[in-house]
Steps between C-alpha positions, in 0.01 A plus 500: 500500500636843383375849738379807344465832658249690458314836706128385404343158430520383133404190314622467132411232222858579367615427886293165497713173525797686598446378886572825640459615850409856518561714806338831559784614772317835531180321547658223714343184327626249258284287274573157253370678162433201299316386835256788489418497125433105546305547804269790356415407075130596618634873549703531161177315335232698335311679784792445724616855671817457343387399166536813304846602622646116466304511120541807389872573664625161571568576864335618822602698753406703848700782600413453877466157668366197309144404347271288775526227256829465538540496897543171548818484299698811700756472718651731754843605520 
């Protein structure tokens, strides 16, 4: 597993398969992206609340904190 830094939570389609671990150090919480995005295809689905981001942009993102749907998947540091 490779880390990424980033200062806001991000999920990529380009970033997919990579097994990255991303870490929002100014956030303090960590996250298994490929985790999330296998854990949530109902949200990047049509009428999912990331949908037209992930479809239109190929990515999805949240400047401050993480989406509920993904809570389950964050880790403290």
């Amino acid at each position: 597993m490779s880390t990424m830094n980033k200062n806001y939570f991000f999920l990529s389609q380009g970033l997919y398969g990579q097994r990255l671990i991303i870490k929002i150090n100014n956030q303090g919480f960590c996250y298994n992206h490929d985790e999330i995005v296998d854990a949530n295809k109902e949200s990047f689905s049509e009428g999912g609340s990331a949908n037209r981001s992930w479809s239109e942009y190929g990515c999805y993102s949240k400047t401050n904190g993480y989406p509920g749907w993904a809570k389950e998947h964050i880790k403290k540091i």
